[in-house]
N, C-alpha and C positions, 0 to 999 in steps of 0.2 A: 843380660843383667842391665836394671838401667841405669844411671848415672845424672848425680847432681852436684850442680857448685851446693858449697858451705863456706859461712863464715866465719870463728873464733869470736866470742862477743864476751865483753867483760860487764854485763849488765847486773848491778846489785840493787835496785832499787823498782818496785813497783812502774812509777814513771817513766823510767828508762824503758822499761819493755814495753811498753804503753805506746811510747814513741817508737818504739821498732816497731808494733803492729800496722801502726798509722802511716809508717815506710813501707808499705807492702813485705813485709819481712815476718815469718812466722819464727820464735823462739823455740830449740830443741836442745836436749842432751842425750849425749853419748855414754852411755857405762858396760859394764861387763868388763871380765879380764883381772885383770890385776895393775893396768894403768887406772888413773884418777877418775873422774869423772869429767866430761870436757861440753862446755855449755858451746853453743853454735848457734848461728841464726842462717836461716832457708828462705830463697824466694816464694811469697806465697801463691802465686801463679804457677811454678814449678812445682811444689806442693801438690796444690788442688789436681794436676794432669796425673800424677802419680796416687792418688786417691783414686783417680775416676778406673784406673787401671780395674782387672781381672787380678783378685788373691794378693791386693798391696801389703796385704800385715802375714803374707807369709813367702815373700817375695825377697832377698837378697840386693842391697841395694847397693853401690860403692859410691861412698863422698870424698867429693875433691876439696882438702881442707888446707890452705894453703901451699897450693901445687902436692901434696900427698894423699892419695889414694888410700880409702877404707873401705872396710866391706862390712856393711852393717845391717842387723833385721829392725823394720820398723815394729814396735810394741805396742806404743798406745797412741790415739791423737783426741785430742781436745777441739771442742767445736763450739764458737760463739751461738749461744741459744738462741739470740736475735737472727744474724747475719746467717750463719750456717758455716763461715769461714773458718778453717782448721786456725787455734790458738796457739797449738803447742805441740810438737811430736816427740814420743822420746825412742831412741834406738839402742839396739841391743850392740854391742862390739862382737864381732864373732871372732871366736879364739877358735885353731886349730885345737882336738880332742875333746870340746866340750862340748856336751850332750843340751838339746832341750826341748821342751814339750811345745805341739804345733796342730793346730786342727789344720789340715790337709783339706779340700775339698775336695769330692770325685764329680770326673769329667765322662758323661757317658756316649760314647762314639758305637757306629753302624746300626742306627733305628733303621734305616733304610732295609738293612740285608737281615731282618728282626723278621725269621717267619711268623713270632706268637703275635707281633705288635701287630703284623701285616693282616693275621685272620680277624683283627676286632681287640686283643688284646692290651691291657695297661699296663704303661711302665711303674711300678709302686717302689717309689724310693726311699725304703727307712731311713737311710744317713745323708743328708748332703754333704758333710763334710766327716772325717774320721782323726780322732785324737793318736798325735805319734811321737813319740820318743826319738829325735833325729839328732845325728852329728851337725855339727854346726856347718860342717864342711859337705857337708851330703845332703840336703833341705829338698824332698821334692816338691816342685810346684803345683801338682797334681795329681790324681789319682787316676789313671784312666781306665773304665769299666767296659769290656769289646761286647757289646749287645749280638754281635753276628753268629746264626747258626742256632739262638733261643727259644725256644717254644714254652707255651703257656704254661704254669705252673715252674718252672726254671726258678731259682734260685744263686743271686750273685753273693757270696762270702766273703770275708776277708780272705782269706786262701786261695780264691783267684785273682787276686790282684797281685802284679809283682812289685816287690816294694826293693827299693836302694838296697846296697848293702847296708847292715846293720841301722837301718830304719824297722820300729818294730811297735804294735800298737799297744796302746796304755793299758787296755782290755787282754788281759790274757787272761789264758785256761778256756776259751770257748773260741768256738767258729763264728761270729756273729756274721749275720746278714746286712747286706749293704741295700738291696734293693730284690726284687721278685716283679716276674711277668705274670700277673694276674690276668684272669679269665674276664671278659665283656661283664659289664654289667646294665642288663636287661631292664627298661621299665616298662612296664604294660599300662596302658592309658584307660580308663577307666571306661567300661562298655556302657554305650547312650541305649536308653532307651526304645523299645521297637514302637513301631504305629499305632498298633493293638495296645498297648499298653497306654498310651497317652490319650488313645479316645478313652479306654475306660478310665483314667482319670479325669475325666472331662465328663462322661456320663454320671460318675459318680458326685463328681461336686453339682450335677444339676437337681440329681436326686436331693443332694444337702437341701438345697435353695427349695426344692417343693418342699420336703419335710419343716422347714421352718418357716415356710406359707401356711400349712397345716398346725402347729402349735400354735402360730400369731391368732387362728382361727377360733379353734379350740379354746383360747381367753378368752375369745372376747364372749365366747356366750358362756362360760364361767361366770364372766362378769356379768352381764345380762340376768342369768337368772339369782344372781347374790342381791341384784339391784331390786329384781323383783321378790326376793323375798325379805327382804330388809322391809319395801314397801307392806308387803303382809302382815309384816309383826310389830308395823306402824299402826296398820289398821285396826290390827288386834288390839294393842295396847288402848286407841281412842275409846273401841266398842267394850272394852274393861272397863274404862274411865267412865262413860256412860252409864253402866247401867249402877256401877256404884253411886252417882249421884243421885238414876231415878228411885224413888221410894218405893217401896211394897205396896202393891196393890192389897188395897181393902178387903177383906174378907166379909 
Protein backbone atom coordinates (compact mmCIF):
# COMPACT_ATOMS: atom_id res chain seq x y z
CA UNK A 1 0.00 0.00 0.00
CA UNK A 2 1.51 3.37 -0.72
CA UNK A 3 1.70 6.04 1.55
CA UNK A 4 1.48 9.96 1.36
CA UNK A 5 1.97 13.24 3.64
CA UNK A 6 -1.46 15.39 3.64
CA UNK A 7 -2.19 18.45 4.79
CA UNK A 8 -5.61 19.97 6.48
CA UNK A 9 -6.01 23.24 4.55
CA UNK A 10 -8.67 25.88 5.46
CA UNK A 11 -8.74 27.37 1.86
CA UNK A 12 -12.25 29.24 0.91
CA UNK A 13 -11.48 31.38 -1.69
CA UNK A 14 -10.60 30.93 -5.38
CA UNK A 15 -7.17 32.83 -4.77
CA UNK A 16 -6.24 30.85 -1.95
CA UNK A 17 -6.16 27.63 -4.01
CA UNK A 18 -4.47 29.52 -6.74
CA UNK A 19 -1.83 30.06 -4.46
CA UNK A 20 -1.59 26.66 -3.24
CA UNK A 21 -1.21 25.35 -6.93
CA UNK A 22 1.60 28.00 -7.48
CA UNK A 23 3.23 26.26 -4.04
CA UNK A 24 3.59 23.07 -5.83
CA UNK A 25 0.57 21.75 -3.72
CA UNK A 26 -2.26 19.92 -5.46
CA UNK A 27 -5.98 20.60 -3.45
CA UNK A 28 -7.96 17.35 -2.48
CA UNK A 29 -10.89 16.12 -0.38
CA UNK A 30 -11.87 13.38 1.54
CA UNK A 31 -15.62 12.00 1.92
CA UNK A 32 -17.41 8.92 2.49
CA UNK A 33 -18.46 7.61 5.87
CA UNK A 34 -20.33 9.27 8.05
CA UNK A 35 -17.42 11.75 9.19
CA UNK A 36 -17.50 15.48 7.45
CA UNK A 37 -15.93 16.06 4.55
CA UNK A 38 -12.21 17.06 5.13
CA UNK A 39 -10.57 19.41 2.49
CA UNK A 40 -6.43 18.65 2.36
CA UNK A 41 -3.64 19.69 0.34
CA UNK A 42 -0.86 16.99 -1.38
CA UNK A 43 2.43 17.49 -2.70
CA UNK A 44 2.26 17.75 -6.33
CA UNK A 45 5.29 15.87 -7.11
CA UNK A 46 4.15 13.09 -4.73
CA UNK A 47 0.97 13.18 -6.77
CA UNK A 48 2.20 12.94 -10.14
CA UNK A 49 4.57 9.44 -9.00
CA UNK A 50 1.43 8.10 -7.72
CA UNK A 51 -0.55 8.79 -11.12
CA UNK A 52 2.37 7.40 -13.09
CA UNK A 53 1.79 4.11 -10.89
CA UNK A 54 -0.11 0.78 -12.48
CA UNK A 55 -4.27 0.89 -11.45
CA UNK A 56 -3.88 4.40 -9.25
CA UNK A 57 -7.70 4.99 -9.17
CA UNK A 58 -8.10 1.49 -7.98
CA UNK A 59 -5.35 1.30 -5.62
CA UNK A 60 -5.94 1.73 -1.63
CA UNK A 61 -3.83 4.58 -0.50
CA UNK A 62 -3.18 5.57 3.38
CA UNK A 63 -2.75 9.46 4.16
CA UNK A 64 -0.72 10.79 6.92
CA UNK A 65 -2.87 13.62 8.05
CA UNK A 66 -1.56 15.26 10.93
CA UNK A 67 0.58 12.31 12.27
CA UNK A 68 -2.89 10.06 11.79
CA UNK A 69 -3.17 7.53 9.37
CA UNK A 70 -6.11 6.95 6.70
CA UNK A 71 -6.82 4.56 4.20
CA UNK A 72 -8.44 6.16 1.42
CA UNK A 73 -9.42 5.23 -2.59
CA UNK A 74 -8.46 7.85 -4.97
CA UNK A 75 -11.83 8.64 -7.27
CA UNK A 76 -11.36 11.40 -9.48
CA UNK A 77 -8.36 13.78 -10.59
CA UNK A 78 -8.43 16.99 -12.42
CA UNK A 79 -5.86 18.03 -14.98
CA UNK A 80 -4.70 21.52 -16.00
CA UNK A 81 -5.66 21.46 -19.99
CA UNK A 82 -2.49 23.55 -20.60
CA UNK A 83 0.24 22.04 -18.18
CA UNK A 84 -1.19 18.44 -17.93
CA UNK A 85 -0.54 18.91 -13.88
CA UNK A 86 -3.21 16.99 -11.63
CA UNK A 87 -5.46 20.19 -10.10
CA UNK A 88 -7.28 18.50 -7.70
CA UNK A 89 -7.97 14.79 -6.38
CA UNK A 90 -10.70 13.80 -4.51
CA UNK A 91 -10.70 10.39 -2.30
CA UNK A 92 -13.09 8.11 -1.11
CA UNK A 93 -12.70 7.35 3.01
CA UNK A 94 -13.09 3.63 3.25
CA UNK A 95 -15.31 2.40 5.96
CA UNK A 96 -15.19 -1.13 7.19
CA UNK A 97 -18.54 -3.09 5.55
CA UNK A 98 -19.02 -0.80 2.78
CA UNK A 99 -19.38 -2.02 -0.51
CA UNK A 100 -18.32 -0.19 -3.89
CA UNK A 101 -18.15 -0.38 -7.62
CA UNK A 102 -14.40 -0.69 -9.25
CA UNK A 103 -13.43 -1.55 -12.84
CA UNK A 104 -10.56 -4.10 -11.87
CA UNK A 105 -8.09 -4.46 -14.58
CA UNK A 106 -7.03 -8.16 -15.86
CA UNK A 107 -3.45 -8.89 -15.69
CA UNK A 108 -2.45 -11.72 -18.19
CA UNK A 109 0.49 -13.98 -16.99
CA UNK A 110 2.34 -17.28 -18.86
CA UNK A 111 2.30 -16.31 -22.72
CA UNK A 112 5.35 -18.04 -22.67
CA UNK A 113 4.02 -21.58 -21.44
CA UNK A 114 0.74 -20.58 -24.12
CA UNK A 115 0.96 -23.72 -26.55
CA UNK A 116 -2.03 -21.91 -28.89
CA UNK A 117 0.13 -18.36 -28.73
CA UNK A 118 3.33 -20.61 -29.31
CA UNK A 119 1.65 -22.46 -32.84
CA UNK A 120 0.91 -18.73 -34.50
CA UNK A 121 -1.99 -18.06 -32.28
CA UNK A 122 -3.60 -14.44 -30.86
CA UNK A 123 -4.31 -13.45 -27.62
CA UNK A 124 -7.99 -11.43 -28.24
CA UNK A 125 -8.91 -9.54 -25.32
CA UNK A 126 -12.60 -8.64 -24.89
CA UNK A 127 -12.27 -6.89 -21.37
CA UNK A 128 -9.15 -5.18 -20.32
CA UNK A 129 -10.62 -4.26 -17.37
CA UNK A 130 -13.94 -5.92 -15.48
CA UNK A 131 -16.70 -3.91 -13.32
CA UNK A 132 -16.93 -5.31 -9.46
CA UNK A 133 -18.94 -4.87 -6.68
CA UNK A 134 -16.04 -4.84 -3.68
CA UNK A 135 -15.86 -4.42 0.08
CA UNK A 136 -14.05 -1.61 0.75
CA UNK A 137 -11.89 -3.86 2.98
CA UNK A 138 -11.22 -6.58 0.25
CA UNK A 139 -10.31 -4.26 -3.16
CA UNK A 140 -8.37 -6.38 -5.53
CA UNK A 141 -5.66 -4.76 -7.43
CA UNK A 142 -6.04 -7.04 -10.21
CA UNK A 143 -7.24 -9.75 -11.99
CA UNK A 144 -4.84 -12.29 -12.99
CA UNK A 145 -5.81 -14.40 -16.10
CA UNK A 146 -3.07 -17.95 -16.23
CA UNK A 147 -2.74 -18.17 -20.09
CA UNK A 148 -0.53 -21.62 -19.24
CA UNK A 149 -1.66 -24.98 -20.87
CA UNK A 150 -4.19 -22.95 -23.83
CA UNK A 151 -4.68 -23.90 -27.05
CA UNK A 152 -6.34 -22.13 -29.95
CA UNK A 153 -9.88 -21.69 -29.87
CA UNK A 154 -9.74 -21.65 -25.58
CA UNK A 155 -11.94 -19.43 -24.08
CA UNK A 156 -11.13 -17.28 -20.62
CA UNK A 157 -14.64 -16.44 -18.58
CA UNK A 158 -15.33 -14.76 -15.71
CA UNK A 159 -15.58 -18.20 -13.85
CA UNK A 160 -12.06 -18.70 -14.14
CA UNK A 161 -10.86 -16.06 -12.43
CA UNK A 162 -10.74 -16.28 -8.77
CA UNK A 163 -12.01 -13.38 -7.30
CA UNK A 164 -11.73 -12.13 -3.23
CA UNK A 165 -14.14 -13.19 -0.99
CA UNK A 166 -17.32 -11.66 -1.68
CA UNK A 167 -15.95 -9.59 -4.66
CA UNK A 168 -18.56 -10.21 -7.24
CA UNK A 169 -19.13 -8.71 -10.93
CA UNK A 170 -21.80 -6.16 -11.88
CA UNK A 171 -22.76 -8.36 -14.84
CA UNK A 172 -24.60 -11.27 -13.44
CA UNK A 173 -26.84 -13.98 -14.81
CA UNK A 174 -24.07 -14.82 -17.75
CA UNK A 175 -20.55 -16.41 -18.02
CA UNK A 176 -19.12 -13.57 -19.88
CA UNK A 177 -15.80 -13.87 -21.65
CA UNK A 178 -12.77 -11.93 -20.72
CA UNK A 179 -10.46 -12.81 -23.58
CA UNK A 180 -10.11 -16.14 -26.36
CA UNK A 181 -6.87 -17.61 -28.18
CA UNK A 182 -7.71 -17.07 -31.63
CA UNK A 183 -6.58 -18.99 -34.64
CA UNK A 184 -3.49 -17.07 -37.00
CA UNK A 185 -4.74 -14.82 -39.23
CA UNK A 186 -3.44 -15.54 -42.74
CA UNK A 187 -2.79 -12.92 -45.50
CA UNK A 188 -2.10 -14.22 -49.01
CA UNK A 189 -0.20 -11.41 -51.21
CA UNK A 190 -1.62 -10.99 -54.30
CA UNK A 191 -0.20 -13.39 -57.29
CA UNK A 192 2.26 -11.09 -60.00
CA UNK A 193 1.97 -11.84 -62.97
CA UNK A 194 3.77 -14.65 -65.25
CA UNK A 195 6.19 -13.77 -68.27
CA UNK A 196 3.81 -15.06 -70.85
CA UNK A 197 1.32 -12.86 -69.76
CA UNK A 198 3.28 -9.64 -69.91
CA UNK A 199 4.76 -10.19 -73.34
CA UNK A 200 1.34 -10.58 -74.44
CA UNK A 201 0.49 -7.56 -73.02
CA UNK A 202 3.12 -6.00 -74.74
CA UNK A 203 2.22 -7.64 -78.05
CA UNK A 204 -0.95 -6.58 -77.72
CA UNK A 205 -0.64 -2.76 -77.12
CA UNK A 206 1.73 -2.95 -80.26
CA UNK A 207 -1.09 -4.42 -82.22
CA UNK A 208 -3.08 -1.10 -80.67
CA UNK A 209 -0.30 1.30 -82.13
CA UNK A 210 -0.41 -0.54 -85.75
CA UNK A 211 -4.14 -0.43 -85.61
CA UNK A 212 -4.19 3.19 -85.08
CA UNK A 213 -1.41 3.73 -87.74
CA UNK A 214 -4.02 2.07 -90.07
CA UNK A 215 -7.17 4.31 -89.08
CA UNK A 216 -4.80 7.78 -89.24
CA UNK A 217 -4.47 6.02 -92.89
CA UNK A 218 -7.63 5.21 -93.68
CA UNK A 219 -8.56 9.34 -93.30
CA UNK A 220 -6.56 10.67 -94.71
CA UNK A 221 -7.75 9.20 -98.19
CA UNK A 222 -11.24 9.66 -96.91
CA UNK A 223 -10.08 12.96 -96.95
CA UNK A 224 -8.46 12.85 -100.23
CA UNK A 225 -11.20 11.66 -102.11
CA UNK A 226 -14.03 14.23 -100.23
CA UNK A 227 -11.24 16.87 -101.44
CA UNK A 228 -11.49 15.43 -104.88
CA UNK A 229 -14.92 15.38 -105.10
CA UNK A 230 -16.00 18.54 -103.75
CA UNK A 231 -13.43 19.61 -106.70
CA UNK A 232 -15.88 17.85 -109.15
CA UNK A 233 -18.97 19.45 -108.16
CA UNK A 234 -16.89 22.57 -108.44
CA UNK A 235 -16.45 21.81 -111.89
CA UNK A 236 -19.77 20.87 -112.37
CA UNK A 237 -21.40 23.73 -110.88
CA UNK A 238 -18.87 26.19 -113.43
CA UNK A 239 -19.71 23.89 -116.53
CA UNK A 240 -23.77 24.46 -115.39
CA UNK A 241 -23.03 28.12 -115.08
CA UNK A 242 -21.62 28.17 -118.65
CA UNK A 243 -23.75 26.74 -120.60
CA UNK A 244 -26.66 28.73 -118.94
CA UNK A 245 -25.06 31.84 -120.19
CA UNK A 246 -24.26 30.47 -123.80
CA UNK A 247 -27.26 30.96 -125.98
CA UNK A 248 -29.05 28.50 -128.19
CA UNK A 249 -27.60 27.95 -131.26
CA UNK A 250 -29.38 29.09 -134.25
CA UNK A 251 -31.46 26.96 -136.10
Amino acid sequence: MNSIEATARNTNTKGQVRALRQNNEVPGIIYGGTEENQTISLSTKEVKSLIDQENFLSNIISLKIDGKSMNVLPRDVSFDPISDNPIHVDFLRIVKGAKIILEIPVKFINNETCPGLKRGGVLNIVRRKVELKCPTENIPTELVVNLEGLEIGSSIKISSINLPENVKPTIQGRDFVIATVAAPTIFKEPEKPAEGESAEGTEGAEDTEGTEGTEATDTEKSEEKAAEGDKAGDKSKEDQKKEEKTPPEKK
